[in-house]
TIMARBA-56656 format. One line per 3 residues: number of its first residue (from 0); their letters; for each residue x, y, z of C-alpha. Coordinates in steps of 0.25 Angstrom, whole numbers. Layout:
% TIMARBA-56656
NUM	a	X:Y:Z ~ ...;
END
This chain:
% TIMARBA-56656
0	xxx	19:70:-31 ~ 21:78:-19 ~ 34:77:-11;
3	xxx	32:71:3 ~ 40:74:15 ~ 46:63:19;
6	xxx	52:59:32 ~ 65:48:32 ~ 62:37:42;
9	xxx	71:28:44 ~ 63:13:43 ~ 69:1:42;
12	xxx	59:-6:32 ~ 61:-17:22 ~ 75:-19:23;
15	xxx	80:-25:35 ~ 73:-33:42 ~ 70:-42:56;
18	xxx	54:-48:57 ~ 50:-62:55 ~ 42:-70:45;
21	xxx	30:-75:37 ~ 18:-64:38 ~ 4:-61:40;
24	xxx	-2:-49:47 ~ -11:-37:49 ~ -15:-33:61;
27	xxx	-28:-26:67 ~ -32:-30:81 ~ -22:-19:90;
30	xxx	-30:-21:100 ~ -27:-36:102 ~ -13:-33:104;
33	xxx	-7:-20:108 ~ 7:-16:114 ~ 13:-3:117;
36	xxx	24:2:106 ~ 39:0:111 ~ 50:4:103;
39	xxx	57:-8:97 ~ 67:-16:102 ~ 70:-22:89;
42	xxx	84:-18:79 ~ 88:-23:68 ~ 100:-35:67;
45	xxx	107:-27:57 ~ 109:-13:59 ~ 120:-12:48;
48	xxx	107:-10:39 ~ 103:4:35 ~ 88:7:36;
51	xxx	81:11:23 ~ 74:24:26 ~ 58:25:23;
54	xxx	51:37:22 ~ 38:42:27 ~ 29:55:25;
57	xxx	28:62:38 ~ 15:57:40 ~ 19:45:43;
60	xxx	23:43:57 ~ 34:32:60 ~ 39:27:73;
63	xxx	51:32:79 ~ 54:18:82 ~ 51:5:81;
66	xxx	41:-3:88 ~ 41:-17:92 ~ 31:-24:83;
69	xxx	22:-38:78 ~ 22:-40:63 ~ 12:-47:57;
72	xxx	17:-61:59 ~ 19:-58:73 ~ 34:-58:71;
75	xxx	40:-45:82 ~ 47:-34:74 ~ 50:-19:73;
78	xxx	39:-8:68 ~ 40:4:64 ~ 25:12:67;
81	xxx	19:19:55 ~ 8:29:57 ~ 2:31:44;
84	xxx	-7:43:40 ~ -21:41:34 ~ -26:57:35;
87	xxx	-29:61:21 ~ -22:74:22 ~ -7:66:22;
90	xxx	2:72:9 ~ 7:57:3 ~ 14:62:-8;
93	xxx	2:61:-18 ~ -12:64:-22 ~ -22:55:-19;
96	xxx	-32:52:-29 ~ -40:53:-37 ~ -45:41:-36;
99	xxx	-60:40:-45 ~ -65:47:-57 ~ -76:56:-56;
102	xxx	-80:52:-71 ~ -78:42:-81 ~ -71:53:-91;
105	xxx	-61:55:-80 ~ -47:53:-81 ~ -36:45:-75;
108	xxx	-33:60:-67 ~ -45:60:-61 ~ -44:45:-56;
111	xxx	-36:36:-50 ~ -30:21:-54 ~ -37:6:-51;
114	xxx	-27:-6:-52 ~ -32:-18:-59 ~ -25:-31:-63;
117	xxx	-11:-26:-61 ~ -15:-11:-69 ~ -17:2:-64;
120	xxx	-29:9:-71 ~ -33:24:-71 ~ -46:23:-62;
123	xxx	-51:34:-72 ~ -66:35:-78 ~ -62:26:-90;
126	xxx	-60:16:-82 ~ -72:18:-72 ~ -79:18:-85;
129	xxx	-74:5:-90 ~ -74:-3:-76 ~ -85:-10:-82;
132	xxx	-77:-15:-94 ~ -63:-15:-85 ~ -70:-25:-76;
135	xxx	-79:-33:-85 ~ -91:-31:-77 ~ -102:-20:-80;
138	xxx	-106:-18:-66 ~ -94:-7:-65 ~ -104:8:-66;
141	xxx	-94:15:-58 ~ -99:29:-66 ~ -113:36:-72;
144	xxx	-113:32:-86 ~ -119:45:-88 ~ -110:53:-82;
147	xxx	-98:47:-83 ~ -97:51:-66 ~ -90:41:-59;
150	xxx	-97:36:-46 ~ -87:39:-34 ~ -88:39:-18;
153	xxx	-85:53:-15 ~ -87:54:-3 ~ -83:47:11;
156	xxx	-95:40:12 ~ -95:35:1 ~ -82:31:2;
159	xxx	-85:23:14 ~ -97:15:8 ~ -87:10:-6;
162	xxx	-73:10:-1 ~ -75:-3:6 ~ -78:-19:4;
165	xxx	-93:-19:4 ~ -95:-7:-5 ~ -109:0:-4;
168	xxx	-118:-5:-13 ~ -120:12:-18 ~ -106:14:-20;
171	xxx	-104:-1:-28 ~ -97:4:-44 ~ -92:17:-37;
174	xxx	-78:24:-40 ~ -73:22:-23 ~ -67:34:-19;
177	xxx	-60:39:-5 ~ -55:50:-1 ~ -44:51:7;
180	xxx	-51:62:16 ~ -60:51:19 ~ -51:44:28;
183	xxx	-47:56:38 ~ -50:49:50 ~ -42:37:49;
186	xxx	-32:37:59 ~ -16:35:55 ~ -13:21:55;
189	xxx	0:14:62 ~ 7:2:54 ~ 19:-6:60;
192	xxx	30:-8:50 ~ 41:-17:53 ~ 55:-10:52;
195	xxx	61:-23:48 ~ 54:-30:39 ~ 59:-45:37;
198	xxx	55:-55:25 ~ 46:-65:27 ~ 47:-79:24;
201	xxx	32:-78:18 ~ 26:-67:12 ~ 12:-60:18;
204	xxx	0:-56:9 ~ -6:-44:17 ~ -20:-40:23;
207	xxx	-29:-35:11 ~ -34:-24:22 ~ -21:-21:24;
210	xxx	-9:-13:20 ~ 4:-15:14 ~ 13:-4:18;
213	xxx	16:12:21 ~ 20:21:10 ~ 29:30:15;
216	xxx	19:41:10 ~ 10:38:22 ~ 0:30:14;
219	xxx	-3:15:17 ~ -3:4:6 ~ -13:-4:5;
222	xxx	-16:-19:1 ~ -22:-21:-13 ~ -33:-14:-14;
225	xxx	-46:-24:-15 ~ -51:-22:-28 ~ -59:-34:-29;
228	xxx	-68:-27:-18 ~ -67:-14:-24 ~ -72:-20:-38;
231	xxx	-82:-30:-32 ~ -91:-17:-28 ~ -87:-10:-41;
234	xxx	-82:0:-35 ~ -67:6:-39 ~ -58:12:-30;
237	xxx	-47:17:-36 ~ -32:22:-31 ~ -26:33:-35;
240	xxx	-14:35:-44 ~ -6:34:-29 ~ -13:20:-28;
243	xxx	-21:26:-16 ~ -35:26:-13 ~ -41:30:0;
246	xxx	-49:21:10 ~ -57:28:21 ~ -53:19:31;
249	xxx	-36:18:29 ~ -35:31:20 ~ -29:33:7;
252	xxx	-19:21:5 ~ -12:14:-7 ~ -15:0:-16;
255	xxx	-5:3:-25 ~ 7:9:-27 ~ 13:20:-38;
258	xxx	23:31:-36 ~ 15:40:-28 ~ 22:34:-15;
261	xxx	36:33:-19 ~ 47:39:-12 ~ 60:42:-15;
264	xxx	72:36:-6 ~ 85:31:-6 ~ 80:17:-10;
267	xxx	74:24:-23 ~ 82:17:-33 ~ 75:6:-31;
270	xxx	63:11:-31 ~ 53:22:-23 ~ 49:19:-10;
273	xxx	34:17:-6 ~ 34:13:9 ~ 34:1:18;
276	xxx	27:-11:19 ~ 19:-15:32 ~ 31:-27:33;
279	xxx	42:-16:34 ~ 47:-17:20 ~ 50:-4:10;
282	xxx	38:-4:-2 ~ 45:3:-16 ~ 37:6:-28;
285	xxx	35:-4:-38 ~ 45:-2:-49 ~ 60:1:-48;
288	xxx	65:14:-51 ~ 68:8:-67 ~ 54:4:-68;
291	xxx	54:-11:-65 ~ 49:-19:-54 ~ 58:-28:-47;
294	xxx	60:-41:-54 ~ 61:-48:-40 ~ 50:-44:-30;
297	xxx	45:-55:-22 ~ 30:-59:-22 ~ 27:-46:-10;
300	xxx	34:-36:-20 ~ 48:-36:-12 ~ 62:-38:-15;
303	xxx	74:-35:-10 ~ 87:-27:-13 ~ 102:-27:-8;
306	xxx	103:-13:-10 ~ 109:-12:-25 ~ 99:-2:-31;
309	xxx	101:7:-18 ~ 114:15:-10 ~ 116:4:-2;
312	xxx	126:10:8 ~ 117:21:11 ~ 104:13:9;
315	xxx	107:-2:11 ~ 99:-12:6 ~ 85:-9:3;
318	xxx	81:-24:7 ~ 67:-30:3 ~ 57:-20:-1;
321	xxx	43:-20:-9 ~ 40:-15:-21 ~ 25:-11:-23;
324	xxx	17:-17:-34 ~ 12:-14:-45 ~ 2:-2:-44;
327	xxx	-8:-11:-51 ~ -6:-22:-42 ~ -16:-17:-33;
330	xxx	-3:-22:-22 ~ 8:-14:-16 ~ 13:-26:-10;
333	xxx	9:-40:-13 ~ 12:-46:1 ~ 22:-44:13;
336	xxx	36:-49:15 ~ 38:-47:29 ~ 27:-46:39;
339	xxx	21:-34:43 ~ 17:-24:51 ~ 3:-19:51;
342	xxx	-7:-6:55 ~ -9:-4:71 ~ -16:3:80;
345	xxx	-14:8:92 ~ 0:2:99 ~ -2:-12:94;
348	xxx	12:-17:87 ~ 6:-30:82 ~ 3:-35:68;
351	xxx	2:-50:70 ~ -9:-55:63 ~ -8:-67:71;
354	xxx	-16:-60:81 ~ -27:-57:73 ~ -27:-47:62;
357	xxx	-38:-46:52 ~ -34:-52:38 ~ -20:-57:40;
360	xxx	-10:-58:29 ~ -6:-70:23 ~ 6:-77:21;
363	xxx	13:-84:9 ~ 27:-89:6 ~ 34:-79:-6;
366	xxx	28:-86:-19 ~ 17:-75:-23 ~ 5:-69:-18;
369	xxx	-9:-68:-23 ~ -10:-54:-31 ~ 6:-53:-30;
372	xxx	14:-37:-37 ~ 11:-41:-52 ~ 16:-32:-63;
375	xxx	9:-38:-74 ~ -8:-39:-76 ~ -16:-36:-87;
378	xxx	-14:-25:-95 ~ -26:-15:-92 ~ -29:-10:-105;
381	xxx	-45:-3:-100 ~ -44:7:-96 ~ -27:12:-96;
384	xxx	-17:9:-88 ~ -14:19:-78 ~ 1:25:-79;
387	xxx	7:28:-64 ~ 17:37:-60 ~ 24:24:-53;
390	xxx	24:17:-68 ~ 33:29:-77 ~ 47:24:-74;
END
């Protein structure tokens, strides 16, 4: 993996915190409700705290300051603005792709992984070839059965016509395919992130069209991926071994989470760092650093530590935090703790679903999610298990 040149930023995310409660929020009418940026007015109430330091590539663009700002329960707090890249020529530390074979004789190095049921799989021609016995159901022809060539949109336009919810009837059983060229055009895209992040009383499931966080690498985690859409047109688009694949409307952007993101930092020996969640708190992989997934993770993925496993007098507490899910899960986070900021445009600070954003999120008291972080699910025994870098501990 590449080394990237990382910048300190000092944000205060996930540890201290002053917002409100109860969530549930997007938000994509700036029009509505625009107001000039000011620098914030708001501290924090106990200075005493050290801040936990993030880290950024330097294509992402933080605000000097802070800015005053609406969360999505319309409770008034403190943002940080991140500008995040989408140009396809950012370095992110990583390869991306390959994503779909060419041939059903190809190999897991010439693919990339499909998660399902809980289980990563090697998206290689074995499993193209067996998708009709994977799935029970013998409509799956993703590939010539003379041949062996694998049927895949390889070019932008065709692209365009599968990578979306009404997949043209021409490219239904096709390999999807995008590349991140493909989505040159889309413009840097600005996110509001609270800087101090407070629990809520009731967690908030998220947007399905929208994201769950920033990883730190310049690339923006999604929701789950909707595979019940994908498969409905028999079509399969699979991510790479990064967990990314590339829309041409957002860019390339991550479902799931292995080690390709990870940073080390300070905090490492509880685990590397991933990014930030859209609610302000700090995202770490999966597992800890001896191989184990915290016993005590509440129903969004979270928990909190009093600064035991870290240098507490030079880091302090590292306070609640996620941990990503499962690769397999198809769900970095399962919902939110806190509520969030969201996307803008223009010099709109608000992301109060209240007044009128598309979707909404909705909001539960703690007790467990539909489609929760599982680590069990039936063993995947056609075709193998794919091995990750993020599972060898």
């Amino acid at each position: 993996m590449k080394n990237n040149k990382l910048r300190r930023l000092a944000l205060v995310m996930g540890v201290f915190t002053l917002s409100s409660l109860a969530a549930c929020g997007d938000h994509s009418n700036p029009d509505s409700h625009e107001h000039p940026k000011k620098e914030s007015t708001k501290q924090s109430t106990n200075a005493s705290l050290p801040t936990t330091t993030e880290y950024f590539t330097d294509d992402v663009i933080v605000s000097d300051g802070l800015v005053d700002c609406t969360l999505s329960d319309g409770s008034e707090s403190s943002c940080y603005i991140v500008t995040m890249p989408v140009n396809s020529g950012i370095d992110v530390g990583h390869d991306k792709g390959p994503w779909c074979p060419r041939n059903i004789n190809d190999t897991a190095e010439d693919a990339g992984i499909w998660l399902s049921d809980n289980q990563v799989y090697d998206a290689d021609g074995n499993f193209i070839e067996n998708l009709a016995t994977f799935y029970s159901d013998d409509n799956w022809q993703l590939f010539n059965p003379e041949t062996g060539e694998v049927k895949v949109t390889d070019s932008k336009d065709a692209c365009l016509a599968a990578a979306r919810p009404d997949v043209a009837p021409e490219y239904q059983n096709y390999c999807v395919e995008c590349q991140p060229e493909y989505a040159e055009d889309v413009e840097p895209q600005k996110y509001l992130i609270p800087a101090y992040p407070k629990k809520a009383s009731r967690i908030t499931q998220f947007d399905p069209h929208g994201g769950v966080g920033l990883a730190f690498n310049g690339i923006k985690m999604d929701a789950p991926a909707p595979v019940d859409a994908i498969l409905g047109a028999y079509t399969l688009a699979p991510f790479d071994d990064c967990g990314g694949h590339v829309n041409p409307h957002v860019g390339y952007h991550y479902h799931a989470i292995t080690e390709c993101s990870s940073i080390d930092t300070a905090l490492s020996t509880h685990g590397k760092m991933l990014g930030v969640a859209l609610d302000g708190f700090t995202i770490f992989e999966r597992k800890l650093p001896d191989g184990q997934v915290p016993d005590d993770l509440d129903d969004c993925g979270g928990h909190a530590l009093d600064g035991s496993s870290v240098d507490k007098e030079k880091e302090g507490d590292i306070g609640y935090h996620y941990h990503a899910g499962d690769a397999g899960s198809n769900q970095i986070l399962a919902c939110f703790s806190a509520p969030q900021g969201c996307a803008i445009q223009g010099d709109s600070m608000q992301c109060d679903t209240k007044r009128g954003g598309p979707g909404g999120l909705v909001d539960h008291p703690p007790g467990g999610p539909p489609g929760g972080l599982r680590d069990d699910g039936p063993p995947g025994d056609l075709p193998q298990n794919k091995r990750l870098p993020s599972d060898a501990s």
